[in-house]
DOSE-817729 format. One record per residue (C-alpha): chain; x, y, z. Coordinates in steps of 0.5 Angstrom, whole numbers, plus 500, padded with zeros to 3 digits. Each point is the difference from the previous one (the first is absolute). Example, Ala and Ser with C-alpha at 12.3 -4.5 7.8 and 13.67 -1.06 7.14 Angstrom:
# DOSE-817729
cadena | u | v | w
A | 525 | 491 | 516
A | 502 | 507 | 498
# end
This chain:
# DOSE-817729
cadena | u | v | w
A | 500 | 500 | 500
A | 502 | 507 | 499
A | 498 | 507 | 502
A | 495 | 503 | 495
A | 493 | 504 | 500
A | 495 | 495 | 496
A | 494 | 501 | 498
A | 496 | 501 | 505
A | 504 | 500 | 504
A | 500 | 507 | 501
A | 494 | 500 | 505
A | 504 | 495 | 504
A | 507 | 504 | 500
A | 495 | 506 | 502
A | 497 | 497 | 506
A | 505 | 496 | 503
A | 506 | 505 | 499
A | 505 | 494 | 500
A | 505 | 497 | 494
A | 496 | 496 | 495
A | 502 | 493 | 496
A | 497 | 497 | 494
A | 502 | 494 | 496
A | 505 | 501 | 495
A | 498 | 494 | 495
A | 496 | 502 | 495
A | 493 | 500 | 501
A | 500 | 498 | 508
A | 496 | 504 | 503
A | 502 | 498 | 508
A | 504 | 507 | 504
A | 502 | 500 | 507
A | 501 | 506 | 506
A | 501 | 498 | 507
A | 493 | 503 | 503
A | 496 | 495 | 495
A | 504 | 495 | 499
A | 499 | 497 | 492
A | 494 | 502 | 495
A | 498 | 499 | 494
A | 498 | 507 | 495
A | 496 | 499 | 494
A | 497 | 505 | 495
A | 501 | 505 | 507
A | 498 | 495 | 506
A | 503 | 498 | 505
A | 498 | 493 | 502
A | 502 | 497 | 507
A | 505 | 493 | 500
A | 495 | 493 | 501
A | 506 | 499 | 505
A | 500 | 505 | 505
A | 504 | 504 | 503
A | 507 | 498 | 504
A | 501 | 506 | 504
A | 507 | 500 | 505
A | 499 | 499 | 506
A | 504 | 505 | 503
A | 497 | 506 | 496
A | 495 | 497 | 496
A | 502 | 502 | 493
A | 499 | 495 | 494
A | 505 | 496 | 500
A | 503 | 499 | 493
A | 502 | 493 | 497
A | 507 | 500 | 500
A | 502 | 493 | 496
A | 497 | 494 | 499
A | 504 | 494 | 500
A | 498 | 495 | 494
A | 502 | 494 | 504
A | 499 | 500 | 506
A | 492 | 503 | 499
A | 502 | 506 | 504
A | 498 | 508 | 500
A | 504 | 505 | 504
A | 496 | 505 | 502
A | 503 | 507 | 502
A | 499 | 507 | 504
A | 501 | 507 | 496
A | 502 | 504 | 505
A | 508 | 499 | 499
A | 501 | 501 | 508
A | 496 | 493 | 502
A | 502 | 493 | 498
A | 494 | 496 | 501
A | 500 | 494 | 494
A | 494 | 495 | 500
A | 502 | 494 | 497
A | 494 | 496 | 497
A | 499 | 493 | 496
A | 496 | 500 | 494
A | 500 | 492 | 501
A | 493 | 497 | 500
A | 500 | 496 | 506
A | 501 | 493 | 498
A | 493 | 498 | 504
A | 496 | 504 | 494
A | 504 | 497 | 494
A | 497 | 496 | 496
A | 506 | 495 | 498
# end
């Protein structure tokens, strides 16, 4: 993601007075800030995540996915505030007891 103004974004920019970034792949509509956590902007609307917000437990900012590890099934999730280093570790395993194999 990269710091940019997208369409509709202006009214979210305005409102929240905080950095704003949007997806950089052609055609993604996904953007983040640190109040809001991700949403989606399509034709100037602002559509909350399916999954919720992860908020820090130390501030309540957004946190933001720092990386996912293909192998182990693994997100880091991070605060934006460069001052906190709280990190949320999270699996993206399906619990073998729901597997259908």
């Amino acid at each position: 993601m990269t710091p940019e103004v997208a369409e509709g974004s202006a009214k979210i920019g305005e409102r929240s007075k905080l950095p704003l970034y949007g997806c950089s792949v052609e055609g993604c509509t996904r953007h983040y800030d640190s109040r809001n956590g991700y949403f989606g902007v399509i034709s100037g609307n602002v559509l909350a995540d399916r999954y919720g917000k992860k908020a820090c437990p130390n501030d309540k900012a957004a946190l933001y996915l720092e990386s996912y590890d293909n192998q182990g099934e693994e997100e880091t999730w991070c605060c934006p505030d460069p001052k906190c280093n709280s990190r949320l570790k999270k699996t993206t395993k399906i619990p073998e007891f729901l597997s259908l194999s």
